[in-house]
C-alpha positions as CSV (number, residue, x, y, z in Angstrom):
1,X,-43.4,8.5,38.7
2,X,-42.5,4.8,37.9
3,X,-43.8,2.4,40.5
4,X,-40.5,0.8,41.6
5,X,-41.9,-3.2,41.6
6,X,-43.0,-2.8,37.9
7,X,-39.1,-1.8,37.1
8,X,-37.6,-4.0,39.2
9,X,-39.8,-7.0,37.6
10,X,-39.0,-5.4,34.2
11,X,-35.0,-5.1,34.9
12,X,-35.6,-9.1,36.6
13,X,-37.3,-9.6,32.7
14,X,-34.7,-8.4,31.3
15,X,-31.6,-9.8,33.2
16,X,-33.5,-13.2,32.0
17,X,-33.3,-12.8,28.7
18,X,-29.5,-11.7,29.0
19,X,-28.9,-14.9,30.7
20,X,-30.6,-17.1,28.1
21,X,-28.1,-15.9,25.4
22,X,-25.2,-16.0,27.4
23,X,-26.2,-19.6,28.5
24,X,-27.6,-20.7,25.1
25,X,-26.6,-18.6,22.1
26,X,-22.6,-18.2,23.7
27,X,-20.5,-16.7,20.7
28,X,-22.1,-15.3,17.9
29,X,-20.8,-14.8,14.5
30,X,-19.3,-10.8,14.8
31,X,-18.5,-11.3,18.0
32,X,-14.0,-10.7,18.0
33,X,-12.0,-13.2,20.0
34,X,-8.3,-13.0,19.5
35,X,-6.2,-15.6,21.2
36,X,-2.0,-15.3,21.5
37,X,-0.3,-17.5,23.9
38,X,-1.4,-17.5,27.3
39,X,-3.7,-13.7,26.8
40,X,-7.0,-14.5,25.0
41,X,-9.9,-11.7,24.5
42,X,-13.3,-11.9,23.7
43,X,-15.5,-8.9,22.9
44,X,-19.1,-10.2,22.0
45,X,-19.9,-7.2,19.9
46,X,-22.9,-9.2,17.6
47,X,-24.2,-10.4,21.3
48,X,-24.4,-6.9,22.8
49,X,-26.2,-5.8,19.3
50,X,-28.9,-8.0,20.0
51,X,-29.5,-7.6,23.8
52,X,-29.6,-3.6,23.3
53,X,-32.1,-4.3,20.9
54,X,-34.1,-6.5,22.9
55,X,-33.8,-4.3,25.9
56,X,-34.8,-1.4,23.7
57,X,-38.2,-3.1,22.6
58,X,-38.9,-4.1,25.7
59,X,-38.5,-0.5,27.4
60,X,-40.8,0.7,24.5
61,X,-43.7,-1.4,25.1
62,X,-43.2,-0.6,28.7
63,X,-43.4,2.8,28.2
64,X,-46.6,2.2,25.7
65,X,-48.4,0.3,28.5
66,X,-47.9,1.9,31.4
């Protein structure tokens, strides 16, 4: 069984790194904004890409380490 303080520190390790793009990186080339009159959308596809993937490595070492 997973010892719940190691996946809420994990999920807190994670959530971290999410905010860092968000707050740093912002849009990323791929990512599709459309903009007509007063309706604008924004779909950071390029951004998502890239925090699955971190996520993903980090859930692999996890799982190696634990």
């Amino acid at each position: 069984m997973i010892n719940p303080g190691k996946m809420f520190i994990l999920m807190g390790i994670g959530l971290i790194i999410v905010g860092v793009f968000i707050t740093f990186i912002g849009k990323l080339p791929g990512d599709i904004s459309f903009k007509k009159g007063s309706v604008s959308f924004h779909f950071p596809i390029m951004t998502s890409i890239i925090i699955s993937v971190i996520l993903s490595l980090i859930l692999f070492i996890y799982s190696k380490f634990r």
